[in-house]
C-alpha positions as semicolon CSV with decimal commas, in nm:
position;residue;x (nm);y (nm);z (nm)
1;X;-3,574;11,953;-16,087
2;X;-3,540;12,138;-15,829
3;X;-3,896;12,056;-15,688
4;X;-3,803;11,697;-15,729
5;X;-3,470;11,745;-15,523
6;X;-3,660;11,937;-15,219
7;X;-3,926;11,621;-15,246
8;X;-3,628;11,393;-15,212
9;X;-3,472;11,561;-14,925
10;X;-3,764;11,587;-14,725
11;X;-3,843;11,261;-14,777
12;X;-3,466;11,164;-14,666
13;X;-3,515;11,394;-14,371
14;X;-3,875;11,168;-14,281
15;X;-3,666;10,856;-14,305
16;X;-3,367;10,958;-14,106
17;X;-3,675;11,079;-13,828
18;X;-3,811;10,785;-13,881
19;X;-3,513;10,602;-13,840
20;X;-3,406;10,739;-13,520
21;X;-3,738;10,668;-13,350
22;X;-3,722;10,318;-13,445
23;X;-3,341;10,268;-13,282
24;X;-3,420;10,465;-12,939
25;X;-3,302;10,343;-12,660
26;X;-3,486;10,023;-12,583
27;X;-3,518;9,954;-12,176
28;X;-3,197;9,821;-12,031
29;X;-3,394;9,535;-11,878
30;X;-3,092;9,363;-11,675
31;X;-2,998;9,704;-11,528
32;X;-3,387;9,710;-11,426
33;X;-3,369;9,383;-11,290
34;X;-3,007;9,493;-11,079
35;X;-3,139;9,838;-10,937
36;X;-3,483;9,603;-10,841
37;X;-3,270;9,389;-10,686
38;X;-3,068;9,606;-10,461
39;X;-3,344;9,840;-10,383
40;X;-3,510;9,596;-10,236
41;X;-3,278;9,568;-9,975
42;X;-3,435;9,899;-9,833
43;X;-3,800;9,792;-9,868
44;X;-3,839;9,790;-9,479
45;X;-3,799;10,212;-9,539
46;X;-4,117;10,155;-9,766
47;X;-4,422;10,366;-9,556
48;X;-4,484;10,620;-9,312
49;X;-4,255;10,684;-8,989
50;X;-4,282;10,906;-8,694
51;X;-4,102;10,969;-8,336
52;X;-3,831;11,187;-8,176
53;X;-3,532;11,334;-8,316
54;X;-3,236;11,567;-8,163
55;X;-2,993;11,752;-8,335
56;X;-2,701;11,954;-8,099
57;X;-2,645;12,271;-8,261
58;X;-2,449;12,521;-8,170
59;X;-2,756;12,720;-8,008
60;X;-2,839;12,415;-7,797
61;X;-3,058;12,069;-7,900
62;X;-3,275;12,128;-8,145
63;X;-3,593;11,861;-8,072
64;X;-3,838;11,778;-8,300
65;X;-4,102;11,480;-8,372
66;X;-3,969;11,353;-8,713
67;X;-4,202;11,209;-8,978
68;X;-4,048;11,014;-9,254
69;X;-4,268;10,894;-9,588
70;X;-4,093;10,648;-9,825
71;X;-4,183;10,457;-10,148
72;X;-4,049;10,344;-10,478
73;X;-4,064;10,488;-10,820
74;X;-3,967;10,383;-11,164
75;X;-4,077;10,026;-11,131
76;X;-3,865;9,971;-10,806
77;X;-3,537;10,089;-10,928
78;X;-3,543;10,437;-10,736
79;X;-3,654;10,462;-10,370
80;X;-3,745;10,869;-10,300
81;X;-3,776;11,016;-9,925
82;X;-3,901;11,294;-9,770
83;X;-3,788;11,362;-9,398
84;X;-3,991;11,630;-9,232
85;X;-3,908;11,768;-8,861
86;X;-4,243;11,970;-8,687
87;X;-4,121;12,192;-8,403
88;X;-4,376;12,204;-8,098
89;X;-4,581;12,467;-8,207
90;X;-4,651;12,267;-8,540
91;X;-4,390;12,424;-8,762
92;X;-4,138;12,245;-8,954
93;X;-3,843;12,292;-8,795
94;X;-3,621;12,001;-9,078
95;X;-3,719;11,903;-9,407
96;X;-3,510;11,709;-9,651
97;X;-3,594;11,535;-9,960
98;X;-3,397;11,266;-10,119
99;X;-3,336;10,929;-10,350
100;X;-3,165;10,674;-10,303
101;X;-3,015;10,482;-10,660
102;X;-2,833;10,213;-10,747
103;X;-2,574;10,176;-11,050
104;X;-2,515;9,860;-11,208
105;X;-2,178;9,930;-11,361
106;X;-2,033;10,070;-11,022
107;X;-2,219;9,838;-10,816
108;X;-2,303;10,120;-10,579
109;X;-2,575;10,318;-10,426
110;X;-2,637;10,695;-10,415
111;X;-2,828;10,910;-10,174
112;X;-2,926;11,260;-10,415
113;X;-3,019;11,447;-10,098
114;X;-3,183;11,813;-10,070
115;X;-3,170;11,982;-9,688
116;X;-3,170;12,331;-9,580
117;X;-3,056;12,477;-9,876
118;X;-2,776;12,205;-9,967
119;X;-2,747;11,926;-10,223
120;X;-2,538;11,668;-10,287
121;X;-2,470;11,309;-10,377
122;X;-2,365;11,058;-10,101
123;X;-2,242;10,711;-10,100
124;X;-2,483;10,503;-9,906
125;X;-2,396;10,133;-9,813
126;X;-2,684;9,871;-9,690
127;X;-2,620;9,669;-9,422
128;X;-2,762;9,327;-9,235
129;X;-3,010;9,555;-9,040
130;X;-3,018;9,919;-9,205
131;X;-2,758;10,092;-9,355
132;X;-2,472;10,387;-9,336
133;X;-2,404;10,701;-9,595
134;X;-2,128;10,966;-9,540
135;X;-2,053;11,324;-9,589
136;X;-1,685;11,447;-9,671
137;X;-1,677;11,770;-9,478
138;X;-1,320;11,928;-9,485
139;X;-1,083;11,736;-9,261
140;X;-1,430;11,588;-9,110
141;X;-1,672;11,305;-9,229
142;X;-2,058;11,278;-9,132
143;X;-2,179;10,938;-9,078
144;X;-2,510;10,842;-9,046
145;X;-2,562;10,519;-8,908
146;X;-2,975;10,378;-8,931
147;X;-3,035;10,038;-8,829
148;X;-3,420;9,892;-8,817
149;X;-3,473;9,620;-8,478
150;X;-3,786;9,470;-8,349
151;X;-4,003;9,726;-8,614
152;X;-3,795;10,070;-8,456
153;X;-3,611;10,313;-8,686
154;X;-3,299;10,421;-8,502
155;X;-3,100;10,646;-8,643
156;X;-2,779;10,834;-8,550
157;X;-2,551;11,117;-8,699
158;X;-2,175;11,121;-8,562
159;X;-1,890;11,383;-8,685
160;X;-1,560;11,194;-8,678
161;X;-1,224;11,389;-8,709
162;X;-0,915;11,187;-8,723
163;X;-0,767;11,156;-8,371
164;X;-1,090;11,262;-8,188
165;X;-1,364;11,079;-8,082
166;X;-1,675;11,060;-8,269
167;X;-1,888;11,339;-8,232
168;X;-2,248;11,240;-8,159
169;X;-2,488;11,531;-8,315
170;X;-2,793;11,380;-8,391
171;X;-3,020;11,073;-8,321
172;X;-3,407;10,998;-8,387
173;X;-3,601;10,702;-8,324
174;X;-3,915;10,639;-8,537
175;X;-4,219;10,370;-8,559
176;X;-4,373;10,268;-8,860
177;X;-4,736;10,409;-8,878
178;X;-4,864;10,293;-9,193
179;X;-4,810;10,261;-9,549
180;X;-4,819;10,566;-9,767
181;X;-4,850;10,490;-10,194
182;X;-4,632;10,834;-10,212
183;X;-4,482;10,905;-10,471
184;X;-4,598;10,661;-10,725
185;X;-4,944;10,582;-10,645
186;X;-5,246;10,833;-10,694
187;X;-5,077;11,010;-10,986
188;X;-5,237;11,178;-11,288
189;X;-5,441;10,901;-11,507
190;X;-5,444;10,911;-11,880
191;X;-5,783;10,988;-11,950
């Protein structure tokens, strides 16, 4: 009996695994088709960027020629960045890391951004030509403003305190140099 009642639990146990791996979570294919959808608002990011950037610290300006790659992931519905900033003797002087989401049931977009030892998630908000994400800092915000004309990347950073003028603290302008298939492309095959 008590042989027969461990049988019958372990088979129980087999059909409850069973069970479970037959009702995962199937893909959610109108989200899909939404994040698709609004990513490809940003597709002109899509490739490999270069020029000048400056950044006023409170050292001085802070120059640097910044290189930008950019591509989707996840079947379109994730866009990922990597921002890189070489100084003039080569170094990297900036390097940031981010992706950029979109949520169906909020009908927003997210920047998940990694830079000089910070993270955080940012609303970002596409527009006609480009597009503009914030930074609550204190009694501050940091906007960045990037618009795309006649196939130049211009982008600027501004600090804006109530009852002050905005702040200009950073700006970069970069040409598209090519296409990159980073990250998706090139990865690990099966066999």
């Amino acid at each position: 009996m008590k042989r027969m009642s461990s049988l019958a639990l372990g088979a129980a146990l087999a059909l409850l695994g069973a069970g479970n791996r037959l009702e995962g979570q199937a893909p959610d294919r109108s989200a899909i088709a939404a994040q698709q959808s609004a990513l490809a608002k940003l597709d002109w990011m899509n490739g490999q960027w270069r020029g000048p950037a400056v950044t006023q610290t409170p050292g001085g300006e802070h120059k640097v020629i910044q290189t930008e790659r950019i591509g989707p992931m996840l079947d379109d519905t994730i866009k990922v960045l990597e921002g890189k900033g070489y100084n003039d003797d080569g170094s990297v002087g900036f390097n940031a890391f981010g992706v950029i989401s979109y949520d169906m049931s909020t009908r927003a977009y997210t920047l998940h951004s990694h830079a000089q030892g910070r993270v955080g998630d940012f609303p970002l908000v596409p527009t006609e030509h480009g597009y503009v994400w914030e930074i609550a800092a204190g009694p501050a915000t940091i906007r960045y403003t990037a618009s795309l004309a006649d196939g130049s990347w211009h982008e600027t950073g501004d600090r804006l305190i109530p009852g002050r003028p905005p702040q200009r603290f950073f700006e970069m302008t970069l040409a598209r140099i090519g296409d990159t298939r980073w990250p998706a492309g090139d990865g690990p095959k099966p066999r």
